[in-house]
Structure formats: structure tokens, C-alpha cells
C-alpha positions as semicolon CSV with decimal commas, in nm:
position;residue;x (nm);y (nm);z (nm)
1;X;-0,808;-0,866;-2,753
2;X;-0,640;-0,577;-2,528
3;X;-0,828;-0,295;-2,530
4;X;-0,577;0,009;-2,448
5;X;-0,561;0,358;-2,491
6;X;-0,283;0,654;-2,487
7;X;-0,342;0,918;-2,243
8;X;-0,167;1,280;-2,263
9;X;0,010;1,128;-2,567
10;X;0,189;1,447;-2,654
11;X;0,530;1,268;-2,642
12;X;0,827;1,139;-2,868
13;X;0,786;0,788;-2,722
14;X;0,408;0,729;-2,842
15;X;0,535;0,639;-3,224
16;X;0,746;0,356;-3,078
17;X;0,519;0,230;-2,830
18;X;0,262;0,230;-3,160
19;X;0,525;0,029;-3,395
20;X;0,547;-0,198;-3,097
21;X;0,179;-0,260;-3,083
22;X;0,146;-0,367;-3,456
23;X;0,385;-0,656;-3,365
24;X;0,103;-0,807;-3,135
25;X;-0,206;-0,944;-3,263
26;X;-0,441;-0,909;-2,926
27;X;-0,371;-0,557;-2,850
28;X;-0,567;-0,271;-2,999
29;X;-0,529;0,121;-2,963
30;X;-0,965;0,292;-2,885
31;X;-0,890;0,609;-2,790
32;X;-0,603;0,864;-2,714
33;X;-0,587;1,194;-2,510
34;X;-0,432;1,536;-2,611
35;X;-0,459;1,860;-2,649
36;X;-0,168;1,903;-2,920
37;X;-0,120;1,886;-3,343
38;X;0,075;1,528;-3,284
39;X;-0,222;1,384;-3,143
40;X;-0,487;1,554;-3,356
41;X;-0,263;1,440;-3,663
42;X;-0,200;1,035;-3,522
43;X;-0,566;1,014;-3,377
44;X;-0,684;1,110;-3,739
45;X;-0,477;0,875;-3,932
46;X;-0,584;0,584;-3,693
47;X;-0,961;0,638;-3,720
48;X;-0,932;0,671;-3,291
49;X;-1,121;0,895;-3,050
50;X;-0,940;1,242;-2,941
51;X;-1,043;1,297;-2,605
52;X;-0,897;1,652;-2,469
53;X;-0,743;1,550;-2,176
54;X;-0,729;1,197;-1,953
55;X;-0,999;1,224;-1,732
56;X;-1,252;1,318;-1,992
57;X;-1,108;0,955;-2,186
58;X;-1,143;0,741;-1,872
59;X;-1,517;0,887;-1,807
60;X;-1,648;0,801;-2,184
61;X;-1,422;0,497;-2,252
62;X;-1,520;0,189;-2,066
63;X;-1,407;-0,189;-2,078
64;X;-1,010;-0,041;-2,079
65;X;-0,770;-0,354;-2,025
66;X;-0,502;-0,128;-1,947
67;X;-0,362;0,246;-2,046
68;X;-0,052;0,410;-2,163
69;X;0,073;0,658;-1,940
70;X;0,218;0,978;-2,091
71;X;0,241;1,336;-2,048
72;X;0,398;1,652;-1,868
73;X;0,609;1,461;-1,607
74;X;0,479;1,685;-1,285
75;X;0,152;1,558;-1,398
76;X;0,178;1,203;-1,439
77;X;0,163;1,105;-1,070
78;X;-0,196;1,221;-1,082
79;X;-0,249;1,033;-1,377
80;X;-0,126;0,701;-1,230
81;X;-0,345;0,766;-0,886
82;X;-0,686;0,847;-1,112
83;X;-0,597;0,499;-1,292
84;X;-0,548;0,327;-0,955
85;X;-0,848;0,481;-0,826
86;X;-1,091;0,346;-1,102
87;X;-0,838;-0,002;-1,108
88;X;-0,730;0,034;-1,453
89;X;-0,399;-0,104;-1,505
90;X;-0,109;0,097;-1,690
91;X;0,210;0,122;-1,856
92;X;0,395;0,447;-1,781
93;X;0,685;0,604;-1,953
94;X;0,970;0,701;-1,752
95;X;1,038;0,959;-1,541
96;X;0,674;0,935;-1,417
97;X;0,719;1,253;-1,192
98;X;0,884;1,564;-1,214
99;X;1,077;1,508;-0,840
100;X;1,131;1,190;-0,644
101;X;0,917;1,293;-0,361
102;X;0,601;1,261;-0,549
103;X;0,645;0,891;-0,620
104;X;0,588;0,708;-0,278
105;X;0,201;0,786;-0,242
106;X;0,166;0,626;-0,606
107;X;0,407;0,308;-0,451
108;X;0,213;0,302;-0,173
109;X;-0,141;0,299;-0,328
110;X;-0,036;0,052;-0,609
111;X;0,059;-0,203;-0,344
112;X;-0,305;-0,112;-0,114
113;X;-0,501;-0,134;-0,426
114;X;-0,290;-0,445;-0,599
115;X;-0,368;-0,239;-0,957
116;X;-0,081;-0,418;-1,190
117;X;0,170;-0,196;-1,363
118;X;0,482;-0,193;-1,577
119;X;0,694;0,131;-1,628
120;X;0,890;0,115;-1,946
121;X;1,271;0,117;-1,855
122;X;1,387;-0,017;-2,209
123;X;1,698;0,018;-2,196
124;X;1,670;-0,281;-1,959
125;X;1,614;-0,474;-2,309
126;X;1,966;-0,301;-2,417
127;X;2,094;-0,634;-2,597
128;X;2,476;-0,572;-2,404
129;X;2,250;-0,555;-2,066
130;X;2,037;-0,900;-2,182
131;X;2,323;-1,082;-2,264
132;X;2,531;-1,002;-2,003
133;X;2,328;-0,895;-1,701
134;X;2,453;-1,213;-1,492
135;X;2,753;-1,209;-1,609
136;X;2,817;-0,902;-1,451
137;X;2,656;-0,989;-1,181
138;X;2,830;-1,302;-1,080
139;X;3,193;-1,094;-1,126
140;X;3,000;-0,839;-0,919
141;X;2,931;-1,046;-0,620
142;X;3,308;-1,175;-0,674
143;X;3,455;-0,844;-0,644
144;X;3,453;-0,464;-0,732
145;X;3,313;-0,358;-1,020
146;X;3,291;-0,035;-1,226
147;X;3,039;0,076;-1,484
148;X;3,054;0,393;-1,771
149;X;2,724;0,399;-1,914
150;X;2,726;0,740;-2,158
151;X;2,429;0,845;-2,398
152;X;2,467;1,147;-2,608
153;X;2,220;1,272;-2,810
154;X;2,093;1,494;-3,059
155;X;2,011;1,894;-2,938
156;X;1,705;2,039;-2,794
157;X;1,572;2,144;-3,123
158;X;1,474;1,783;-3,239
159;X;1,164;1,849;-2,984
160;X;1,061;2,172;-3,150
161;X;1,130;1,979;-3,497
162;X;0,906;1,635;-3,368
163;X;0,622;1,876;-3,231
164;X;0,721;1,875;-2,817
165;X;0,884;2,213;-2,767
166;X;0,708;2,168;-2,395
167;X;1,019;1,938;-2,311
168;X;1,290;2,251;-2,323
169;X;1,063;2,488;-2,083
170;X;1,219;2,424;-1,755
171;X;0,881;2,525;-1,574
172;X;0,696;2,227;-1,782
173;X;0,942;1,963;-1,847
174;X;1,085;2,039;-1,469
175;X;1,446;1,888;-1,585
176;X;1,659;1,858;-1,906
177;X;1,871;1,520;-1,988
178;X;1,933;1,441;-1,639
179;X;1,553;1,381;-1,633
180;X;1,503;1,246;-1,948
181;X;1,782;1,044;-2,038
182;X;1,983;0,970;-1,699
183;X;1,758;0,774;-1,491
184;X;1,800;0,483;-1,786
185;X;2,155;0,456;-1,653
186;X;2,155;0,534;-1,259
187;X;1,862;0,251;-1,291
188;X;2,069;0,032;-1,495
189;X;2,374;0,012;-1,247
190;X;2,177;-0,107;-1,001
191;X;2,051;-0,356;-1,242
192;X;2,370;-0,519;-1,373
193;X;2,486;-0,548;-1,055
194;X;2,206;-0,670;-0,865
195;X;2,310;-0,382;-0,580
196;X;2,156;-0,075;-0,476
197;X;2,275;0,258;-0,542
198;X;2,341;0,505;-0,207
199;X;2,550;0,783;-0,292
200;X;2,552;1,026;-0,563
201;X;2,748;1,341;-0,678
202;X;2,709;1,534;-0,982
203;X;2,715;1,831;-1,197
204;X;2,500;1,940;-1,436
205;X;2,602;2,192;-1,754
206;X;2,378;2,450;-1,867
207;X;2,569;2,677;-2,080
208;X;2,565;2,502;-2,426
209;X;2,201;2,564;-2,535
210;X;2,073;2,791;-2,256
211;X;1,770;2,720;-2,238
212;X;1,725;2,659;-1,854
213;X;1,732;2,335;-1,834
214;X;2,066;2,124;-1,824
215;X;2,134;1,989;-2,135
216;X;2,474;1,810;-2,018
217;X;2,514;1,574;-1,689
218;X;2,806;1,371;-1,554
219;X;2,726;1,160;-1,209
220;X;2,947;0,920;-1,005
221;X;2,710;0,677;-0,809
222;X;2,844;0,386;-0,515
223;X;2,647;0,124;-0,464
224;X;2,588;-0,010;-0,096
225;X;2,892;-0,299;-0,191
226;X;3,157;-0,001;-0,296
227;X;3,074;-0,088;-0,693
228;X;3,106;0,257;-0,887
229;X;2,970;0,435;-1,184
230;X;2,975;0,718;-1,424
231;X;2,644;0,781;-1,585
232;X;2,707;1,065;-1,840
233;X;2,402;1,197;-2,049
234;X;2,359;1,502;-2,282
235;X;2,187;1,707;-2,566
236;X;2,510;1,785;-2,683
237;X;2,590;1,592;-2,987
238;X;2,483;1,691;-3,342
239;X;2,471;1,417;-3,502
240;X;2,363;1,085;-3,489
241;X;2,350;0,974;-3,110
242;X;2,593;0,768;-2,955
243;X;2,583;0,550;-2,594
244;X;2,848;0,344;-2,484
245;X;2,817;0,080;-2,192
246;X;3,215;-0,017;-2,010
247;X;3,189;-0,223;-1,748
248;X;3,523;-0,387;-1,610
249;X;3,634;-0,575;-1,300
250;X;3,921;-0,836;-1,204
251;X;3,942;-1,005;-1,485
252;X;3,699;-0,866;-1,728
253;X;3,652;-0,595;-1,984
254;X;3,321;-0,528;-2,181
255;X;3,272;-0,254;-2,375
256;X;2,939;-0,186;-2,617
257;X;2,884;0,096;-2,821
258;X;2,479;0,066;-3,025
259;X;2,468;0,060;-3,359
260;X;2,876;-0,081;-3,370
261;X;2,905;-0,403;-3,153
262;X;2,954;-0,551;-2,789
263;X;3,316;-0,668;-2,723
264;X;3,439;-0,910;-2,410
265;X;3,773;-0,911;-2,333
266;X;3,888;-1,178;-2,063
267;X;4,199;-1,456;-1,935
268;X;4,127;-1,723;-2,145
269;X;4,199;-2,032;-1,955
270;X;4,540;-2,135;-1,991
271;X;4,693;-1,794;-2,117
272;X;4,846;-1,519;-2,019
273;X;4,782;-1,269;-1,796
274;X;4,709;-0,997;-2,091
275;X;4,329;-1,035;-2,178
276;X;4,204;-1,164;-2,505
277;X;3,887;-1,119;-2,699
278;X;3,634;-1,344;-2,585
279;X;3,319;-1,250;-2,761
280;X;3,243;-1,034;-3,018
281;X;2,824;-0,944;-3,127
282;X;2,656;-0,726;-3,331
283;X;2,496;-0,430;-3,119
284;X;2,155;-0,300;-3,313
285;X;2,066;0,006;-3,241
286;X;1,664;-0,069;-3,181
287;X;1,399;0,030;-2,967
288;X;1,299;-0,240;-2,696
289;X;0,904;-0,118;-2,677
290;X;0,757;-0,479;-2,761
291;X;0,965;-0,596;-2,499
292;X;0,812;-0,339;-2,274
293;X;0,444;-0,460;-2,406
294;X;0,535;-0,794;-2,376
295;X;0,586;-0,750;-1,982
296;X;0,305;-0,570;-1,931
297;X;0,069;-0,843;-2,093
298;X;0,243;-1,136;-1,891
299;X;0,174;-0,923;-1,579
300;X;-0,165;-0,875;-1,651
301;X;-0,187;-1,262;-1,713
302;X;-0,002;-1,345;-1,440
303;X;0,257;-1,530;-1,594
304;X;0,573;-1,290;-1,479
305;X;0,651;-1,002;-1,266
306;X;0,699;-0,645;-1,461
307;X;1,045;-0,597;-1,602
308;X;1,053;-0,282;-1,413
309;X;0,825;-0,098;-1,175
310;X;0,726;0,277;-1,007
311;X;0,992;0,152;-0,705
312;X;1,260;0,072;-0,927
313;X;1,231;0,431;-1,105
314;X;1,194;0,590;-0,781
315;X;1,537;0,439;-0,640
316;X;1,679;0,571;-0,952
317;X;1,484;0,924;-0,945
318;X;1,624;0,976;-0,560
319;X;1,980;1,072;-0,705
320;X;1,799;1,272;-1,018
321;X;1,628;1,457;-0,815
322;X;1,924;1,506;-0,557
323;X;2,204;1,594;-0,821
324;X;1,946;1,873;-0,934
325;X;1,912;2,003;-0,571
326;X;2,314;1,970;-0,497
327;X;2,312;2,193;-0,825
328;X;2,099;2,467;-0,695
329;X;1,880;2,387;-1,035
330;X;1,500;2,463;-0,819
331;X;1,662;2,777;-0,702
């Protein structure tokens, strides 16, 4: 049995990393850190230890197998070096810092100390990006390729209403859906197409909600092979969220929208130079967080590598953190 706990679990995520958990037999929740109502409430209702913050849970809790990594994200590069420190593996939710430059000391002391890790990029899991990861990476390698990847989402306010008004104070959240939402994507188009990402330009919109923080983002990335990207993210929609995945090339079209379906459009051997439906699937729109666990647990058996690591968010938090800058958003 996996003995794990939750610490600085004052975030939206925790609920779906729990559901996850109750899909595995051999994993077990002991103890959770926070200093908020959500965690006083969940800690109650599972019969768990409250601990006020993570260093006072790692001092009383002993025989960990491995921790969930949450909190403020300035904070949770300390939180990942006090793990490695006592060797105590982890899972960390994305961003895992508040700017890229706080990330390579934590790279660089996870490969000294060899302490095992997953970071949960699940949108990885996205069923369009499973099913047709090297797909696109085979037309990729054939030829130019370009990528829309677009998640809008609900407003600002669903924070306030799920208990985490911290994450619309600029000073405390340090970013808005740039942060939050967009390194999912810039991550991802290095992903499908197997190429890194060098160049970025961007704008950022904070005029709809004014709260300080950009609540609207539209980048262009270029990958070190010329493929290109638009990686759109925002708190701007109302009502039920929407992200869209178009990725097309020479002779290829796929489009996915979640919650509607995944469509490939192609020359069908034989035919005519207009394309045709190929496929056609069903795209649920699900949380991936087992698949997440699931990683972490074959890493800590040694039977895989992690889906996705601290370096893989850091290549993708180095154009985050310079779209912000090119933005004057520190100023």
C-alpha cells in the first residue's frame, strides 16, 4: 500500500487527484497540509490529519511513499527541494513555480539526489493527443506542421465560488491564465511534434475582469524545425468551457473539440485531391488524474519513465514567463 499525503492542498486540482486515488487499490491518503476551510472541510470528511503547513506534515508523518505537491506557485519550488532533501518522492501540479528561473536548482538537485518525480501535465492524456501523438509526429518529421490548441474557460469568480480566491491576487498567484492554463499547450506542441519550442511572442489581455492578472492570452510559438503554433487560453467564457486542438499539415487535417468529438480529414488512397473524413471518435471531456497516478507508481517501481517531468514544464514555463516580461506584466 502507498502511503501519500497532500501538502498545501488549498487547490481546485486536489478533488480530482482524490477521485483518481479511489480508482487504485494500493494507494492511501494519511495526512494533508493547509491552512484554509477546503482543507479543514476534506481533512474532516476523510478522518485524515490537518497539519498547518508542509514542513510541520513531513516532521510528524514518517514512512511517506511519496507526496502530492500543491500550493501558492512561488512557493512550491521550496516545497519540491525540502522533499528532495529528506528523499521523499512527489507528484507536483503544474506550474510548480511562479517564474521559470526558479526551476533549474530543483532540475538540478533532482538529478544529484536521483529523488523520482512526476509533474502532472494531463492534458498529455488528452484522448486527441493519445491517439494521435505519432501520427502527428511522423507528418511532422515529413514536413511543416501547424498546431491551434485554444482552452477557454469559465471567469475568475469560480475560484472565489470553489474556496481559492488566492488564485486572482496577482501578488499570490504571480500570473492569471497564461500561468494556469497555457503552459498545458506551449508543453503540448512540443509534445505532438516531438520538437522543441525556441521562439515566442505574445500578448496578454487584462481589461475584461481587471483584476491584475491577465485573464486572456494569445501566443505564436516556432519550434527549432520552423513548425508553428497558436496557444490561446482565457477566463473569458461564461459558460461551460470549451478547448479545441487543429493541427494540419500536407495532407492532413485534425480537428478536436472535448466534450464533441475528434475528426481526421485526409487523401484517401486512390481519390482526389479534396480531403475526406478519415476518422471520426468520440472526445470525453474527462480528467486524466489516474493517468497521472498511474505514472507516478510505475516510476516509483521502475517499470517506466514519468509521463512528464520538472524539465519538461520548465521548457514550457521559459516562454510563460517571457510573454509576461515582453508584456511589462512584473512592472
Amino acid at each position: 500500500m502507498y502511503r501519500v499525503a497532500f501538502l498545501e492542498a488549498e487547490h481546485w486540482h486536489v478533488l480530482g487527484h482524490m477521485a483518481a486515488i479511489k480508482t487504485f487499490d494500493n494507494v492511501e491518503v494519511v495526512a494533508m497540509s493547509g491552512n484554509g476551510q477546503f482543507t479543514k472541510n476534506l481533512s474532516s470528511e476523510m478522518g485524515i490529519p490537518l497539519y498547518g503547513n508542509y514542513m510541520e506534515l513531513l516532521d510528524n508523518e514518517k514512512d511517506l511513499d511519496f507526496v502530492y505537491i500543491f500550493g501558492i506557485y512561488k512557493e512550491a519550488p521550496s516545497i519540491m527541494m525540502e522533499c528532495i532533501k529528506r528523499g521523499i518522492p512527489f507528484m507536483a501540479d503544474k506550474p510548480c513555480c511562479e517564474r521559470a528561473e526558479q526551476l533549474p536548482p530543483v532540475i538540478g538537485a533532482l538529478k544529484e539526489s536521483g529523488v523520482k518525480h512526476c509533474i502532472a501535465l494531463q492534458r498529455r492524456y488528452a484522448l486527441p493527443v493519445e491517439m494521435y501523438k505519432d501520427y502527428i509526429r511522423e507528418k511532422a518529421s515529413e514536413g511543416g506542421v501547424h498546431i491551434v490548441l485554444r482552452y477557454i474557460t469559465g471567469t475568475p469568480q469560480r475560484y472565489e465560488d470553489m474556496g481559492f480566491p488566492w488564485a486572482n491576487k496577482k501578488e499570490i498567484a504571480g500570473g492569471g491564465a497564461l500561468l494556469n492554463l497555457g503552459v498545458h499547450y506551449i508543453d503540448l506542441v512540443s509534445y505532438l511534434t516531438g520538437d522543441e519550442v525556441v521562439e515566442a511572442k505574445g500578448f496578454i489581455n487584462e481589461n475584461v475582469w481587471k483584476l491584475g492578472l491577465d485573464d486572456y492570452a494569445n501566443i505564436i510559438l516556432r519550434t527549432k524545425s520552423g513548425h508553428t503554433a497558436t496557444v490561446e487560453v482565457g477566463y473569458t467564457k461564461s459558460g461551460y468551457p470549451q478547448e479545441d486542438f487543429i493541427i494540419s499539415g500536407k495532407n492532413f487535417y485534425l480537428t478536436a473539440t472535448a466534450a464533441e468529438d475528434i475528426r481526421l480529414y485526409g487523401l484517401k488512397e486512390g481519390g482526389d485531391k479534396k480531403g475526406e473524413l478519415l476518422e471520426k471518435h468520440d472526445f470525453p471531456d474527462i480528467q486524466w488524474f489516474d493517468k497521472c497516478l498511474n505514472s507516478m507508481i510505475e516510476t516509483l517501481e521502475g517499470r517506466g519513465e514519468p509521463a512528464a517531468t520538472l524539465e519538461d514544464v520548465y521548457h514550457a514555463l521559459r516562454f510563460v514567463t517571457q510573454v509576461y516580461e515582453d508584456n511589462h506584466f512584473y512592472d
